[in-house]
C-alpha positions in Angstrom: 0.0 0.0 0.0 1.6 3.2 -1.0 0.5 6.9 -0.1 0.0 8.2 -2.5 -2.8 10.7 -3.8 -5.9 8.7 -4.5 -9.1 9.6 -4.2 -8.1 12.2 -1.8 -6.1 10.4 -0.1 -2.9 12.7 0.0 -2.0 11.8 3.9 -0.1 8.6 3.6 3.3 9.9 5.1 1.4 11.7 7.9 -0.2 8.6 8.8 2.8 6.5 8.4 4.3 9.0 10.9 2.0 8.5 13.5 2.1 4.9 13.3 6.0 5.1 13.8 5.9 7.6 16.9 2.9 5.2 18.3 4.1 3.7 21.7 3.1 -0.3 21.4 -0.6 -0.6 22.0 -1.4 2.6 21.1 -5.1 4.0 20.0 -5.5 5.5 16.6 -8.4 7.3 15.4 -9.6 8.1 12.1 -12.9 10.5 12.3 -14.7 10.6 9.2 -13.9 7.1 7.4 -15.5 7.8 3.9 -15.5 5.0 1.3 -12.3 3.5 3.7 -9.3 4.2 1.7 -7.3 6.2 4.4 -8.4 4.0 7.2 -7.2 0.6 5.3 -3.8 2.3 4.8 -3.7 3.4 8.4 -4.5 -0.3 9.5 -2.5 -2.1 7.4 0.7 0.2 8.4 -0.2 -0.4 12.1 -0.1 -4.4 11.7 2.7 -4.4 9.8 4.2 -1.9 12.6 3.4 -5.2 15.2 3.1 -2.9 18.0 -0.4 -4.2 18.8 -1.8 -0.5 17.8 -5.8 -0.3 17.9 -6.9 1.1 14.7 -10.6 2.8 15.3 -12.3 4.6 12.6 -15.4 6.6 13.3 -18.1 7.4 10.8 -21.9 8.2 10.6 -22.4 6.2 7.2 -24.6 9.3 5.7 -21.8 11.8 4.0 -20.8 14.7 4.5 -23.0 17.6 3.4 -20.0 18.5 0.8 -20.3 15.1 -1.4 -23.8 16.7 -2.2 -25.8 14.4 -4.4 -23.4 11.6 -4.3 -23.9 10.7 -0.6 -27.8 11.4 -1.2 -27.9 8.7 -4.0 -26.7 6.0 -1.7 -29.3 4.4 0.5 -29.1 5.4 4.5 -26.3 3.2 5.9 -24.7 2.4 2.9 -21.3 3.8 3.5 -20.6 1.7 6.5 -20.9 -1.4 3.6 -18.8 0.2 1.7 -16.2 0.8 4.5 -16.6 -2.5 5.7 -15.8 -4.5 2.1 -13.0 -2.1 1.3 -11.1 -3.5 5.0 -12.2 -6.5 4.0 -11.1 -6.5 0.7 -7.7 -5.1 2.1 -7.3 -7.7 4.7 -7.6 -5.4 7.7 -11.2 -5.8 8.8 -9.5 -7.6 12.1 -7.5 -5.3 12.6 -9.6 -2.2 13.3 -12.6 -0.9 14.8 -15.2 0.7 13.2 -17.7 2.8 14.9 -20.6 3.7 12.8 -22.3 6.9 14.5 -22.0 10.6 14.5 -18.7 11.5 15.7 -19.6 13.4 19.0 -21.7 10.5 20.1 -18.7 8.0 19.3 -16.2 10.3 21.3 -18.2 9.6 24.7 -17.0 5.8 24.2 -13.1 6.6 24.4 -11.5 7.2 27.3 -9.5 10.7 27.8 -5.9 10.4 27.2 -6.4 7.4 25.6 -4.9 8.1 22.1 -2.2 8.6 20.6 -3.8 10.4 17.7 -6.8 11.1 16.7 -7.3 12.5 12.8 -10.6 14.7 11.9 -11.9 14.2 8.4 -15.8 14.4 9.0 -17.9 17.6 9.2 -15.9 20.2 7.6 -17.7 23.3 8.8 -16.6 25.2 11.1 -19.3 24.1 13.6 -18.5 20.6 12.9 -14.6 21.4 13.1 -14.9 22.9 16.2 -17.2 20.2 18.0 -15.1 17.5 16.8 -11.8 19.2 18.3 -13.8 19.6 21.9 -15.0 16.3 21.6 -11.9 14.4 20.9 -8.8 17.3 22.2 -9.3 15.3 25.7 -9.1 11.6 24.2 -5.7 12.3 23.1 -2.9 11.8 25.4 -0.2 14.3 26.5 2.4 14.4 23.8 0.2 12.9 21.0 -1.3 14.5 17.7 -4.5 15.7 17.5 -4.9 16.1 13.1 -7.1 16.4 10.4 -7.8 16.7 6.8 -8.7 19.7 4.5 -6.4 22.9 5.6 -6.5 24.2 2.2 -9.7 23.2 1.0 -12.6 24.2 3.2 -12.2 27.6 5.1 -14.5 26.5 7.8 -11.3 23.9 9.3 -8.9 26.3 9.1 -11.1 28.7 11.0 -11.9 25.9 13.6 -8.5 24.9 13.9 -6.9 28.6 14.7 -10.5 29.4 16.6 -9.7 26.3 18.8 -5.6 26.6 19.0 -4.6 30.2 17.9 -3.6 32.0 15.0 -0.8 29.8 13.5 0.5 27.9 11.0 -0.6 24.0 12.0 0.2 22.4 8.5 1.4 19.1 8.7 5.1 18.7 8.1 3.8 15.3 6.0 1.3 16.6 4.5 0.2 20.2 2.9 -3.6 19.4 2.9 -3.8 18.6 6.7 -3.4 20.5 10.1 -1.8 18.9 13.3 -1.0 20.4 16.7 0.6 18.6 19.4 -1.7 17.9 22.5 0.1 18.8 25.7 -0.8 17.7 29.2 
């Protein structure tokens, strides 16, 4: 599995990253799973990294507003099939957890500080930024990485992110598209 650019899937090396920082049996979240792609990279890198690292991706199975009609076409629930054959398909359904629900909701079953990353690629509003960020800021440990998708594309993260963290540049050092800030204790 390479990271390359696919589908939108332009985070590859960040996720890599995170995988290689992860102390063994780590948590990993992925919020906002999509059609699966980023989250069968991410749990086929932390098998292969044999660190027993929980993979957990979190999606509501509807879309997000921004795929429009696409998302509307698909019967209600159908994305969590969709998820669930392309792990399969990968040979990673075992080795992840995937929460299908809205994101806030899903944040109330993980413990605080009990990640070491959690990436936000769901509701990209700047409502829906910032409500993911308070939601799942305080399930990330002290010293881990609290990312997300979409810097450059939709104004509403990058309004979140610097509404939630401060005027600065958070670009990921891996990856142009995304944000990251290091969560301290």
């Amino acid at each position: 599995m390479t990271a390359t650019s696919r589908g939108g899937f332009d985070y590859g090396h960040l996720y890599n990253r995170l995988v290689d920082e992860a102390p063994p049996g780590s948590t990993l979240v992925e919020v906002g799973v999509y059609h699966g792609k980023s989250l069968r990279h991410l749990a086929h890198r932390a098998k292969a990294a044999d660190k027993g690292l929980l993979v957990v991706g979190v999606d509501w199975g509807r879309g997000s507003p921004e795929h429009g009609d696409e998302a509307a076409l698909l019967p209600a629930g159908n994305l969590a099939g969709i998820q669930l054959r392309t792990l399969l398909t990968a040979g990673v359904a075992d080795d992840c957890l995937l929460l299908t629900g809205p994101s806030v909701l899903a944040a109330r079953l993980v413990a605080d500080g009990s990640c070491h990353a959690v990436f936000l690629d769901a509701d990209h509003s700047k409502r829906g930024v910032l409500a993911d960020i308070e939601a799942w800021k305080p399930k990330v440990r002290a010293g881990g990485v609290l990312c997300g998708h979409d810097w450059l594309t939709f104004p509403g993260v990058k309004d979140a992110v610097c509404e939630a963290f401060g005027r600065h540049n958070w670009v990921s050092p891996d990856a142009p598209s995304c944000w990251e800030v290091k969560v301290d204790g």
